[in-house]
N, C-alpha and C positions, 0 to 999 in steps of 0.2 A: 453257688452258695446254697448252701441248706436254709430252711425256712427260720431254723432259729436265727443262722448268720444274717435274714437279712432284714429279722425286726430287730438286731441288736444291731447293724448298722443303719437303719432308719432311726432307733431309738438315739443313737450317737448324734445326726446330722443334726437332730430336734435339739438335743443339748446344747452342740455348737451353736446352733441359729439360736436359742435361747439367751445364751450366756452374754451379761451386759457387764462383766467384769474382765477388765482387758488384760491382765495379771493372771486371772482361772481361763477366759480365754485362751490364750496364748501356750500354757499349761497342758491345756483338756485334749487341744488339736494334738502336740505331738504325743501323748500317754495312749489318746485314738489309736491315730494310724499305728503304735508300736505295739498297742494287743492285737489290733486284726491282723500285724502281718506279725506277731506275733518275733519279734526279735529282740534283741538285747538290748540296744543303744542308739540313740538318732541324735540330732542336730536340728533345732529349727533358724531358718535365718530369715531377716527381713528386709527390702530392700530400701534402699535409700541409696540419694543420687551418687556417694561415693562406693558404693560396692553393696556386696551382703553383709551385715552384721549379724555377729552372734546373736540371740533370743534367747534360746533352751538349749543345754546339751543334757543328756541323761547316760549314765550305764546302771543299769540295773544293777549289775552281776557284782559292780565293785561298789555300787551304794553311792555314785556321784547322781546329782543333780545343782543343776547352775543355771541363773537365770531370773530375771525377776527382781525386784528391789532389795529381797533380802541376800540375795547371791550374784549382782554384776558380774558378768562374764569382761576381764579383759585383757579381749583379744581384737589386733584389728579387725578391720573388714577385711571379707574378700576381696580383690579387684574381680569386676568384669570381664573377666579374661579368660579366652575358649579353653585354655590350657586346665584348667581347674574345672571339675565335673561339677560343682551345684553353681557356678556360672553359665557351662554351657550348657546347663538344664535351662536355666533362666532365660538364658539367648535366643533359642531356639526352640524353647515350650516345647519340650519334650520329656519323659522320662528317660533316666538311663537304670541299666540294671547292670549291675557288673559282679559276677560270680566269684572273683578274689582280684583285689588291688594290687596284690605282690607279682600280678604277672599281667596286669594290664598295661597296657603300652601307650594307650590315646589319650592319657589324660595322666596332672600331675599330681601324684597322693603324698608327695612329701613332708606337707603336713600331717598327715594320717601316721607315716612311721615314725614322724618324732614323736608327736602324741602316746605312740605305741610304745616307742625306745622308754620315753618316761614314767612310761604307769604301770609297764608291763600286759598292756593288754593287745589282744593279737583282732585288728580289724581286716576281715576278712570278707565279705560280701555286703554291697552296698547298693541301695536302692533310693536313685534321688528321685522328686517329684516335684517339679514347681508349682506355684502359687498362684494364680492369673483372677482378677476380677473377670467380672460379668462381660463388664468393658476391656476387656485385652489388657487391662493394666495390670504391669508385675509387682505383685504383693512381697514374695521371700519362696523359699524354696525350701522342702522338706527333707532332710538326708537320713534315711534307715539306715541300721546297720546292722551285721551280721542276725542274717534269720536263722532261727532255730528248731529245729524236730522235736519231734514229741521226747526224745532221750536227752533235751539238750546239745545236741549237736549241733555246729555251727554248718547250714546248707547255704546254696542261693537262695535267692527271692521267689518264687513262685512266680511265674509270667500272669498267671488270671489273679494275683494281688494288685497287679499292679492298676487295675481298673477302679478295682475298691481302693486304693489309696489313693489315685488319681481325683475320684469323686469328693474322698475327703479332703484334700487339699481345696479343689475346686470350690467346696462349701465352705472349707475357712477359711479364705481368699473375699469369700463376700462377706464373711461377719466380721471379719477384720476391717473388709473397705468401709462396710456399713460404721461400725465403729468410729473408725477415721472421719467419715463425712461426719455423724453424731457430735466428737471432739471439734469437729471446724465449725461447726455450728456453735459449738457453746461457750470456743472461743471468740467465734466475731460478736453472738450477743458481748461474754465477758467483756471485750473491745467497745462496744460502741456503751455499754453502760458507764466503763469507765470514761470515756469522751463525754459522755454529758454527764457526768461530775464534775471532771476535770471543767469543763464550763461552767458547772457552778462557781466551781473555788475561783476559774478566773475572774467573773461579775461579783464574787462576792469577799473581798480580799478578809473580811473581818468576820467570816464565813470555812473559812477555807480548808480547816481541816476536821471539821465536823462529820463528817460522812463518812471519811478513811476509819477517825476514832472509833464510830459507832458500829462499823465493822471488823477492828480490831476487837473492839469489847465484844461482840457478838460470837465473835472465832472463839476467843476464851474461854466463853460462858459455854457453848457447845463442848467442844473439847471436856471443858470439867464435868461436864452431865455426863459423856462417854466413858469418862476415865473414873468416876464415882460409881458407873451404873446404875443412873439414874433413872426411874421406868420413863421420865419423857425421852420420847426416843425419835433422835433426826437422822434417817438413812441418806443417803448422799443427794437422792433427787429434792429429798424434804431439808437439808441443809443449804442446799444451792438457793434453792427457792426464797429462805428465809434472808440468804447475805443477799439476795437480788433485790428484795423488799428494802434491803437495808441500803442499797444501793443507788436505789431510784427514789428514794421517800420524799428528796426535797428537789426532783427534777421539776416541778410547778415553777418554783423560784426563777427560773430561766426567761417567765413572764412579767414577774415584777418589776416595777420601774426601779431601776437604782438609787432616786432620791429615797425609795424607802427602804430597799434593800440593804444598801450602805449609811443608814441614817446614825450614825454613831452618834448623837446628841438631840436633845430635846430640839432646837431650832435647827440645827443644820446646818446648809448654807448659809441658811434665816439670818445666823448672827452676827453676821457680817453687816448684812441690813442694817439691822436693829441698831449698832456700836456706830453707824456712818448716820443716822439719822441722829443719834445723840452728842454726834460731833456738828451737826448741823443745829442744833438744839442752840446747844454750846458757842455757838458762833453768832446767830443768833440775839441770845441775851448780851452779848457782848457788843454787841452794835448798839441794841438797845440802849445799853448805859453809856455808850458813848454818844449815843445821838441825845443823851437827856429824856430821854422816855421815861427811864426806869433809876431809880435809886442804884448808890453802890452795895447796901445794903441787901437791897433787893436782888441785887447780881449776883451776891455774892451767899444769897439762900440758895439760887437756880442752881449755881454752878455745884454747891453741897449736891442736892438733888440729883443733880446728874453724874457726879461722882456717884454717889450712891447706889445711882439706877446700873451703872455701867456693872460696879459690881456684883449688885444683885443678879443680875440676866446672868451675866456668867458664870456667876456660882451654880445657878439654881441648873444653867443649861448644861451642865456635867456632872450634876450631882445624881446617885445612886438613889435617894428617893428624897422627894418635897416633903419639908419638914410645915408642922400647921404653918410656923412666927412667920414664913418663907411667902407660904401661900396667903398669907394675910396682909405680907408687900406689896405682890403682884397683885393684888385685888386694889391695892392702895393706887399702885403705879398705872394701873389700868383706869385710873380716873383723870390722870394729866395729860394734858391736852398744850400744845404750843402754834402759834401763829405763824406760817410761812411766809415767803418771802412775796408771796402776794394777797398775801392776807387771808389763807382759808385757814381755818381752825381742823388743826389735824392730833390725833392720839398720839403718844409719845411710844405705844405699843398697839400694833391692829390687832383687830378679832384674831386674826388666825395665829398670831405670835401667841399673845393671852392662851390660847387652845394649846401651844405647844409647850409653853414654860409652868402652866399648870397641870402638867401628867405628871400622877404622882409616883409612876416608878416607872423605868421604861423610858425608854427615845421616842415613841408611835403615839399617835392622837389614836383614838378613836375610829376615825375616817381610816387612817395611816395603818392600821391593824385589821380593820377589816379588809383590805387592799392584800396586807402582808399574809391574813389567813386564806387567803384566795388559794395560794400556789398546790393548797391540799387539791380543791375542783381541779385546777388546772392539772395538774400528777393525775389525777384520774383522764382527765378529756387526753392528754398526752398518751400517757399507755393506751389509753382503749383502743387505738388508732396500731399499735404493735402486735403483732400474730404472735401471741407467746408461744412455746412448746405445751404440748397438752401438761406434762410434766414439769410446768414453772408454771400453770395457767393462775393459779393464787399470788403470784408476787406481785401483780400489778393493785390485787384488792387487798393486800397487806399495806403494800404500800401506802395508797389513798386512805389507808385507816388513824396512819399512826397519830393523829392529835382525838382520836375518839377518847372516852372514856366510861370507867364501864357503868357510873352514876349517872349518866346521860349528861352532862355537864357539857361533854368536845364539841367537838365539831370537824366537818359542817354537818354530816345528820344525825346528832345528836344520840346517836347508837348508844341501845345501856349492854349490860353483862351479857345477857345471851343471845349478843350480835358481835359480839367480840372475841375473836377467837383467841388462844396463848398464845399466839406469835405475835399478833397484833401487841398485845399486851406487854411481851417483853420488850417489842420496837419502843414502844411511850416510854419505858422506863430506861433504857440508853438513850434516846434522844432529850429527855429533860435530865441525867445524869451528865452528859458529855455539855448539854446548856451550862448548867450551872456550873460545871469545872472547866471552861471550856479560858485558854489561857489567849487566845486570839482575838479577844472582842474588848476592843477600846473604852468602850461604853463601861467598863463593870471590872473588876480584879475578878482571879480566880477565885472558886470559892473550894476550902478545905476539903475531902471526899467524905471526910463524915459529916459534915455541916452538910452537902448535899444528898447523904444518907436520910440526914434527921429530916429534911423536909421530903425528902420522895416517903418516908413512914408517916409524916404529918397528910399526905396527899393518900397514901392507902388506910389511913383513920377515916379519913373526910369520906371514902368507897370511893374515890376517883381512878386507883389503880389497884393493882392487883397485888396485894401482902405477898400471897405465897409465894409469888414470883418475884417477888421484891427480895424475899429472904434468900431465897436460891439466890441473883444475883449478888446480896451484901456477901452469902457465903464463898462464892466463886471466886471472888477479888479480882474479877477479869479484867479491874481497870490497873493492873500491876503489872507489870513487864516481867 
């Protein structure tokens, strides 16, 4: 090789090992090998356990090229079968070189003359080369076709090409494999993130489709930035990254106790309680008046009351928010007190019932909400514990971000604007977006998308989130199918 041949085939190797596009990959290796041995036409195949499948086919000369998402190739596989020459390349890691088909005897090209019979074109010297990782593993195998002189003449392969094609194979063989392990990688993360979702939605039945949504919408909203050309701009490592963030935001929750997790009502289980206590109430004064303790009259105020009381608690324990008149009951009802049956004077509602039936919007106490804001620390203590790839190393602090806000208002570390990055920002506004419309939660009706518009613009008045990102989102309508 002359000196120029062998910085343009070092420059080539550099490419291939560079290239992180499986499609321009796949492309580059045979367009390679077909200028250095300088021929008209080749074939790339790759292996899989039922034969070689097609990849690339090219002919220069008749302007075909096939392959690649935009042009499927189909044709079967090859079988593995010694009879067929980019087989017994494959078998036997070897190169063959065969100076014209039409008079070779060892091997079967009768694919090659129908190909030929149909197109018209005359395959004539072929030069296969397999594919082998580092590790002896068979990648696919490369088939040149008829080489050419300096006049366009269709010659044999040159025997000292065949060393420099051998080497390019060889190095596409590793960025392929490389590749390959790269995609198993990103599919066992994609796997296991999906699995603790899917754990989420199962612990969280009135939860459940929250996260799929949020990265529905998130696909959308990307997409229309690309298709708009918009200068925010997510390349595929910075769009992975971003649906990861989206993906893992509420893996914390996996720590919460259920009673709060699942608390679809102001009391909860509580209510049960509370309605078994009022029927004990109720029974109660009725002894009462029968034992002559108490008037009929007087029985028959209690029992008012207790009708009363029953409906109150459960109004108020499914109601969407405590009205004042509401909260002015419970304040009343939180003063009666009734006699047991061994005479200790007990409330007709405990402190912690009172605590739950006066939140005034919302199923969570206080206590029950700092508990619920937890799962953010915990999403962080979670991933930290995960080897991200250098190139996902931000989804895990995406993630643990999304309840920040950029008026320092969030939590849990109170982060203001220039700790908050835009992705962060647009995570908080599909997650209180897909909140408030979210048609799975008992607790609450959906609420209309522009009613949940008006108040995510109410919340970037207030500087809690981010306008301009609010507006790209209303624009994108990525909550539409």
């Amino acid at each position: 090789m002359t000196p120029d041949e062998i910085k343009s085939f070092l420059n080539i190797c550099l490419a291939i090992s560079n290239e992180r596009d499986r499609e321009a990959l796949l492309s580059n290796i045979l367009d390679t090998a077909m200028d250095l041995s300088k021929c008209d036409a080749g074939t790339l195949y790759l292996y899989e356990e039922d034969g070689l499948h097609f990849c690339r086919m090219v002919t220069r000369s008749q302007n075909i090229r096939q392959g690649g998402h935009d042009a499927p190739i189909a044709l079967p596989p090859v079988p593995m079968d010694e009879a067929y020459v980019c087989s017994w390349a494959a078998i036997h890691n070897k190169a063959i070189n065969v100076a014209d088909v039409r008079s070779d005897t060892h091997f079967d090209f009768s694919g090659s003359k129908r190909y030929d019979d149909m197109t018209g074109y005359r395959t004539k010297s072929m030069l296969v080369v397999p594919m082998q990782s580092d590790k002896g593993q068979l990648v696919g195998v490369m088939q040149l076709i008829n080489a050419l002189d300096e006049d366009g003449r269709i010659i044999p392969f040159p025997h000292d090409i065949e060393l420099i094609v051998g080497a390019i194979a060889s190095q596409a063989a590793i960025s392929i494999t490389n590749m390959q392990y790269s995609e198993q990688i990103t599919a066992l993360l994609d796997s296991l993130v999906g699995a603790l979702s899917a754990a989420i939605d199962a612990s969280t039945p009135y939860n459940a489709n929250h996260t799929r949504n949020m990265v529905e919408y998130g696909c959308r909203f990307l997409d229309w930035l690309e298709k708009t050309g918009h200068p925010w701009k997510f390349d595929s490592d910075k769009r992975r990254t971003f649906l990861l963030a989206v993906w893992l935001h509420d893996v914390g929750k996996l720590a919460v106790p259920l009673s709060v997790m699942n608390k679809n009502s102001r009391l909860g289980d509580g209510l049960e309680r509370v309605m078994g206590r009022f029927r004990t109430i109720s029974l109660l004064n009725k002894i009462s008046m029968l034992e002559g303790r108490i008037s009929r009259k007087d029985y028959e105020l209690t029992a008012q009351r207790i009708n009363e009381a029953c409906d109150l608690v459960c109004r108020i324990d499914s109601a969407g928010f405590l009205k004042d008149e509401d909260l002015e009951r419970i304040n009343a009802l939180r003063t009666l007190a009734y006699s047991d049956e061994n005479g200790l004077v007990k409330p007709w509602i405990t402190p912690e019932e009172y605590d739950c039936l006066t939140i005034r919007k919302g199923t969570l106490t206080a206590g029950e909400r700092l508990v619920m804001e937890s799962h953010v620390t915990i999403t962080a203590r979670i991933l930290s514990r995960v080897d991200f790839p250098k190139m996902y190393a931000l989804a895990p602090v995406w993630a643990a971000a999304h309840h920040e806000l950029i008026n320092g208002s969030g939590y849990p570390n109170h982060l203001t604007a220039g700790d908050i990055p835009d992705e962060v920002r647009l995570i908080t506004i599909l997650d209180v977006f897909d909140a408030l419309t979210a048609r799975d939660r008992p607790y609450k009706p959906p609420m209309p998308e522009d009613k949940a518009l008006g108040i995510l613009h109410s919340m970037a008045n207030e500087g809690a989130i981010d306008e301009k990102i609010l507006e790209l989102f209303e624009k994108s309508r990525a909550w539409e199918v």
